[in-house]
C-alpha positions in Angstrom: -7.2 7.4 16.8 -7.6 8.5 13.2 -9.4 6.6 10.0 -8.7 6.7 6.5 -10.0 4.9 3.7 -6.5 4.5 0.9 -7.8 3.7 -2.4 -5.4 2.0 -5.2 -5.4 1.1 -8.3 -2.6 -0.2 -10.7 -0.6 -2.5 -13.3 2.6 -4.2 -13.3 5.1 -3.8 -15.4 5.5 -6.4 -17.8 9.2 -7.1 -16.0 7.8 -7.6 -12.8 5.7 -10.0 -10.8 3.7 -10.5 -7.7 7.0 -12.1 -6.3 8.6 -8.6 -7.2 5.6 -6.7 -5.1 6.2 -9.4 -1.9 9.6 -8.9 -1.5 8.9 -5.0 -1.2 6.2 -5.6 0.8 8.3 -7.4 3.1 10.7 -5.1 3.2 8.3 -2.8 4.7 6.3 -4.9 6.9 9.9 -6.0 9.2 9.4 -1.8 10.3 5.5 -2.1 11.1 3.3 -4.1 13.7 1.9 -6.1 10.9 2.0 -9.5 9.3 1.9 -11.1 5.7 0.0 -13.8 4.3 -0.1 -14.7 0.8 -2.6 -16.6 -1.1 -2.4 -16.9 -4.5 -3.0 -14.3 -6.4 -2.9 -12.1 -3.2 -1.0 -10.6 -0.9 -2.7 -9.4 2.2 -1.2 -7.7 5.3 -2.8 -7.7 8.6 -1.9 -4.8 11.1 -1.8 -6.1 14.6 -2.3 -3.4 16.4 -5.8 -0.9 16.3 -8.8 -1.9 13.9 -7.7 -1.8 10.5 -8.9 -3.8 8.1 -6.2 -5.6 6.0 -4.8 -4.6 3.2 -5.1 -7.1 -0.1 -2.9 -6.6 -3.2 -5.4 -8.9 -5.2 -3.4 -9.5 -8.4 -5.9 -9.9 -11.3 -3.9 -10.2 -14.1 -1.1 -8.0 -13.1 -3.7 -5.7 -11.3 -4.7 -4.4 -8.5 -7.8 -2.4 -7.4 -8.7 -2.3 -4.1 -8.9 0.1 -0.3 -8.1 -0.6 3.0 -9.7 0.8 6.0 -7.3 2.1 8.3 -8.5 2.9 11.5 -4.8 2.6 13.4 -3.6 4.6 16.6 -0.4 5.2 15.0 0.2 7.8 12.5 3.5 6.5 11.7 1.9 3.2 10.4 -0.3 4.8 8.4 2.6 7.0 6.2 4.4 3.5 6.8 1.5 2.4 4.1 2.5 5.3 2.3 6.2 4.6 2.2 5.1 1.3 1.2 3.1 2.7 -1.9 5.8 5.3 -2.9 8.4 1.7 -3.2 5.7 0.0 -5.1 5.7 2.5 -7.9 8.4 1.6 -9.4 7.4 -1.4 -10.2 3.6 -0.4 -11.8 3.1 1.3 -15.1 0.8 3.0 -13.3 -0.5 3.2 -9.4 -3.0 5.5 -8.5 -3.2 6.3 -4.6 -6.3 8.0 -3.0 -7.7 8.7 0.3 -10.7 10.3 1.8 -8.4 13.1 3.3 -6.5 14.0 0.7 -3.3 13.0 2.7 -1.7 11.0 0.0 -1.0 14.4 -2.3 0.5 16.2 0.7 2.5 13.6 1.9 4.5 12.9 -1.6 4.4 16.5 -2.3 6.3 16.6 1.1 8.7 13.6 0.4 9.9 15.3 -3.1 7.4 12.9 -5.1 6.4 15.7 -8.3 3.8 13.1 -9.3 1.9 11.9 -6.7 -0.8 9.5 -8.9 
């Protein structure tokens, strides 16, 4: 089993809304073992499988700060978080991505992502 702790942080774009971020997030959660639930002004998904704690898109004012605590038995949900992160970009003036194994740099670097923050 492996644990990380992702950190983000970001704006949206003035053109885009927490509707834009759900229907990206959606698109991603149809290829993991995990769920969606909204509340407004969040968007949390709940993995299904291991002990990971949720992750929450809490939208203050166009914003989000926040970590999730991934403690899954599959690597391939975990990067599936990344994936997830590298189609939110887009839509943020800015996103900053983190983790407590430095995983999030390597991985972009090794999907063609030059700027990885």
């Amino acid at each position: 089993m492996m644990s990380c702790t992702i950190f983000y942080k970001g704006a949206l774009k003035e053109k885009y809304s927490q509707l834009d971020v759900l229907h990206v997030v959606t698109q991603h959660v149809r290829h993991m073992n995990a769920e969606i639930t909204q509340s407004d002004p969040s968007i949390i998904i709940h993995f299904l499988h291991g002990k990971s704690e949720p992750l929450v898109l809490d939208f203050k004012s166009k914003s989000v700060d926040g970590f999730c605590k991934w403690n899954g038995e599959s690597p391939e949900e975990f990067y599936g978080i990344f994936d997830l992160f590298l189609d939110l970009k887009p839509l943020f003036r800015s996103l900053r991505i983190e983790d407590d194994g430095g995983l999030w740099h390597e991985y972009t670097l090794q999907k063609g992502h030059a700027k990885s923050n």
